[in-house]
C-alpha positions in Angstrom: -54.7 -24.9 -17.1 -51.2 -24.6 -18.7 -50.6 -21.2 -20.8 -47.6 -19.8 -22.1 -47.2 -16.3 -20.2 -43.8 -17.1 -18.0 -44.8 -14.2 -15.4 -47.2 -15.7 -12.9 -47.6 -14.5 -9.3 -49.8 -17.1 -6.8 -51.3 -14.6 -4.4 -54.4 -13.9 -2.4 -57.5 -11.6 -2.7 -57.4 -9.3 0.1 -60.2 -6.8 -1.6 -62.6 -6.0 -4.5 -64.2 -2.8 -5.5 -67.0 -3.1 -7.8 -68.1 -0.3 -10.4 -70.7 -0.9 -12.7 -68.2 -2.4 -15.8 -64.3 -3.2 -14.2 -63.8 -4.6 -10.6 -60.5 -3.6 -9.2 -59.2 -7.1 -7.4 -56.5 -5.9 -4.6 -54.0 -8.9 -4.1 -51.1 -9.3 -1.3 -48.5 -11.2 -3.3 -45.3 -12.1 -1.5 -46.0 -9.1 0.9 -46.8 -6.8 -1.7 -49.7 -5.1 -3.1 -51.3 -5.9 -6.3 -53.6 -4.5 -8.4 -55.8 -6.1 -11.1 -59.0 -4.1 -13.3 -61.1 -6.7 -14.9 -64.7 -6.4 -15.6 -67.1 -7.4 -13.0 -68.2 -10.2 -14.9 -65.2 -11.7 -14.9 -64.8 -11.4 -11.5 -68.4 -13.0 -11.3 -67.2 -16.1 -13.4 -64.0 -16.5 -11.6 -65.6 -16.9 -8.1 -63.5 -14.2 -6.3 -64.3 -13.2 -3.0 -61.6 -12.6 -0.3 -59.7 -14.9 1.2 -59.4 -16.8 -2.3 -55.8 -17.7 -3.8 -55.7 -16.8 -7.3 -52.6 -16.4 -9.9 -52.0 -12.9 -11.4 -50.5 -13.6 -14.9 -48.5 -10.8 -16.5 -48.4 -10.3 -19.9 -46.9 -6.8 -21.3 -48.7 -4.2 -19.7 -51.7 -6.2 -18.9 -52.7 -8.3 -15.8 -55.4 -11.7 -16.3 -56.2 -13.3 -13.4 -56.9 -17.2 -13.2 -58.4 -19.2 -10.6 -58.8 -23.6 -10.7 
């Protein structure tokens, strides 16, 4: 996938809390802690479980995550 956002941080899922609506994805990028909100179904779609590499793309205020 090629996108146009020029802040993109390869990292790892290290945790995800699941409410009913947003899943808050804890990431260890580059030794540092990262947060992500996106909803659960998204989460769903993307396949994320720990362990799994996944880019956090930064654009403004908001984070997307995408996985291959």
């Amino acid at each position: 996938m090629r996108i146009s956002a020029r802040s993109q941080l390869k990292g790892t899922v290290k945790g995800i809390r699941r409410g009913e609506a947003i899943a808050n994805v804890e990431l260890e990028v580059a030794g540092q802690r990262l947060v992500a909100s996106i909803t659960v179904e998204a989460a769903r779609d993307l396949g994320l479980e720990e362990g799994k590499s996944v880019t956090a793309i930064i654009k403004a205020s908001d984070v997307i995550l995408a996985a291959d």
